[in-house]
C-alpha positions in Angstrom: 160.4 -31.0 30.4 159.3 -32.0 33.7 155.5 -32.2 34.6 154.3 -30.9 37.9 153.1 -33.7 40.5 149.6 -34.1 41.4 148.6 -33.1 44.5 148.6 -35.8 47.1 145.4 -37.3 47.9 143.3 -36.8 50.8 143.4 -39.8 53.6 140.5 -42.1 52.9 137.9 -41.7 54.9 135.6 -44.7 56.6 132.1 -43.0 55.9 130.4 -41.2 53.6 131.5 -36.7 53.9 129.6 -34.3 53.6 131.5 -32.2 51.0 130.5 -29.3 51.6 133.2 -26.4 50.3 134.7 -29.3 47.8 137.2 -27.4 45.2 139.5 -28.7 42.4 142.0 -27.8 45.2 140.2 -29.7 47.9 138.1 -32.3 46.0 136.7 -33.7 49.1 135.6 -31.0 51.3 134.1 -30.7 54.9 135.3 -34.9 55.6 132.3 -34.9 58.1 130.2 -37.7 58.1 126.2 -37.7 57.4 124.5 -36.5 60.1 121.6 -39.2 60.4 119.8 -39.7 57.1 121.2 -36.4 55.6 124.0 -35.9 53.3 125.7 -33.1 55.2 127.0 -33.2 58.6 125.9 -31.5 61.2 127.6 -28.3 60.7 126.5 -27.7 57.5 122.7 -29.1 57.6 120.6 -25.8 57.1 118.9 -24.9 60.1 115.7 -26.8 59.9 117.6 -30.0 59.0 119.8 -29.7 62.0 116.8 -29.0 64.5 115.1 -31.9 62.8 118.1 -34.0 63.8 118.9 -33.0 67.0 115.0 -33.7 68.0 115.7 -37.2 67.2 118.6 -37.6 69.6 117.9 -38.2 73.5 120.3 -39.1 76.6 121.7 -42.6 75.7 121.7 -42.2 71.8 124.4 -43.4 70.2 126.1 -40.8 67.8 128.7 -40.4 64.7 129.9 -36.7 64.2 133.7 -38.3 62.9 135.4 -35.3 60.7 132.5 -32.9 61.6 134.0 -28.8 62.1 132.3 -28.2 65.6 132.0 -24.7 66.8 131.3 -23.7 70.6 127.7 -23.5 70.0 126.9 -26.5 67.6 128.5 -28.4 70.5 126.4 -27.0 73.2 123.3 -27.6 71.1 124.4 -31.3 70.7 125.1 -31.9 74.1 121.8 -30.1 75.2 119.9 -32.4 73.1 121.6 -35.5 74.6 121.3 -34.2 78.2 119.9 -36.2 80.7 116.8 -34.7 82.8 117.6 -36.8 86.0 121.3 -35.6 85.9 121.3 -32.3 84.1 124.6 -34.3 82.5 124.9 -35.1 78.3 124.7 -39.0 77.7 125.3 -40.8 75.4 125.7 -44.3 74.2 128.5 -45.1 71.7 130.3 -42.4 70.3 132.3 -41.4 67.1 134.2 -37.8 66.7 137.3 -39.3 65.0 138.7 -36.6 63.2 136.3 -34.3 64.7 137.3 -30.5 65.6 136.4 -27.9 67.5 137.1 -24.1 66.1 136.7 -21.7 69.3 135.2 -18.0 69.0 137.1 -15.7 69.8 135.0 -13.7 72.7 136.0 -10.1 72.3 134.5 -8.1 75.3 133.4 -4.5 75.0 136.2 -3.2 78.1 139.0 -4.6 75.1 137.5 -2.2 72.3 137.6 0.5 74.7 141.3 1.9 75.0 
């Protein structure tokens, strides 16, 4: 009798991830890294913990969002906090989004619904 093969494991990631979602299926969950001091990424901090975050960033800051599930408005909200007054422009200094992605909403506008 033959015995099933374990599931392959995840790549090894470089940082410490966040986790969040982790299953027997998926032991390692949401691979983003740490967002500052926390131990979620940014994505999944609760709300307070990500304002607290982003409040810390400013143009020039160097930043490490590798693995982290962006959406359109988490983005925005990074990039807002990192924009520079003088150029109305994000900055930043070094930057890390290995593995990052981006999941875009779908926009469904009212004229589509109403055939």
């Amino acid at each position: 009798m033959t015995h099933p093969s374990p599931p392959p494991l995840p790549p090894a990631r470089n940082w410490p991830v966040c986790g969040h979602g982790a299953t027997v299926e998926d032991p390692v969950g949401c691979p983003g890294v740490h967002a500052g001091s926390h131990t979620a990424c940014l994505a999944h901090l609760n709300e307070t913990d990500r304002a607290a975050y982003l409040d810390t960033l400013s143009p020039g800051a160097d930043i490490d969002h590798r693995g982290t599930p962006f959406t359109q408005d988490l983005l925005h909200r990074l990039l807002t906090a990192l924009r520079d007054p003088a150029t109305h422009r994000p900055r930043t200094g070094a930057a890390l989004f290995d593995g990052a992605t981006l999941r875009r909403r779908s926009e469904v506008r009212r004229g589509d619904l109403l055939r």
